[in-house]
C-alpha positions in Angstrom: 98.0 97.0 115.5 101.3 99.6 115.7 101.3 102.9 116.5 104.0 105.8 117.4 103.2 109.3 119.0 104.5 112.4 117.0 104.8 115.8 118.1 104.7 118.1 115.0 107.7 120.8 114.4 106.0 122.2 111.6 105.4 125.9 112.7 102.4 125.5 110.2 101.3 122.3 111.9 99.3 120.3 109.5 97.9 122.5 106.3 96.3 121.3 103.1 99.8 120.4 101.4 101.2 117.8 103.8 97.8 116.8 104.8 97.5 115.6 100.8 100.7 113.9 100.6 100.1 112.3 104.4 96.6 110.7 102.3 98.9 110.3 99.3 101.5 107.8 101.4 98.4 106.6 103.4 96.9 104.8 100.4 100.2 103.0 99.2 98.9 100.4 102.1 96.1 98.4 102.8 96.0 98.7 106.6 93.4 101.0 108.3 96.1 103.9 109.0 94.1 107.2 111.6 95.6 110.1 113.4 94.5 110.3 117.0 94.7 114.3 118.4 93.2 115.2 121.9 90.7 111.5 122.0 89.6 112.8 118.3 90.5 110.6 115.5 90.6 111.0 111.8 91.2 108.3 108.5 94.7 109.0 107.0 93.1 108.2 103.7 91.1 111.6 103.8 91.9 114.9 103.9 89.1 116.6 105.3 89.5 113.8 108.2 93.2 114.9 108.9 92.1 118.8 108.4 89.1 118.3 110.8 91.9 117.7 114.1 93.2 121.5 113.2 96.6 119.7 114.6 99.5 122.7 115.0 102.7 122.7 116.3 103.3 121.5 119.4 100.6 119.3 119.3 101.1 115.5 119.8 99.4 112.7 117.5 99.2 108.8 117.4 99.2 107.4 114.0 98.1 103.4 114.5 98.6 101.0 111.5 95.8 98.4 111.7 96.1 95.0 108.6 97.9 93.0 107.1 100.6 95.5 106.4 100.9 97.2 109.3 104.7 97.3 110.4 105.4 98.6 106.7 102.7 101.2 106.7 104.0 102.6 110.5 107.2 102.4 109.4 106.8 104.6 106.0 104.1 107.4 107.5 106.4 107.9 110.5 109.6 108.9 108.2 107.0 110.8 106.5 106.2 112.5 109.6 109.9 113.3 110.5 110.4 114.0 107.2 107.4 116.7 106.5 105.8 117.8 109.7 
């Protein structure tokens, strides 16, 4: 298991768009990939599970990449994170 905390800049925090390509990058990989915000967790493989956390900025997340690829599917959602949120 890996996992990284993220605190996200976007002043939209997370909306349907990056949300959809967060599940998009989530399902290159065959490792359980979830979100953690305030003890609540969501699947990175479903939307309505990342739009359920109402995550905005400021807010801090864990992403933890559970399987067999794990270090490759931490290492690709955190650029994504840096890269989009």
């Amino acid at each position: 298991m890996v996992e990284f905390k993220y605190v996200i800049t976007d002043p939209e925090g997370i909306h349907a768009r990056p949300a959809g390509e967060l599940v998009k990058a989530a399902k290159e990989f065959n490792s359980k990939i979830t979100i953690e915000k305030d003890g609540k967790s969501g699947d990175c493989k479903k939307i309505f599970s990342i739009m359920a956390l109402a995550v905005k900025s400021g807010n801090e997340v864990t992403i933890t990449c559970d399987g067999d690829d794990e270090a490759a599917a931490c290492e690709r959602i955190q650029q994504f994170m840096k890269d989009n949120m």
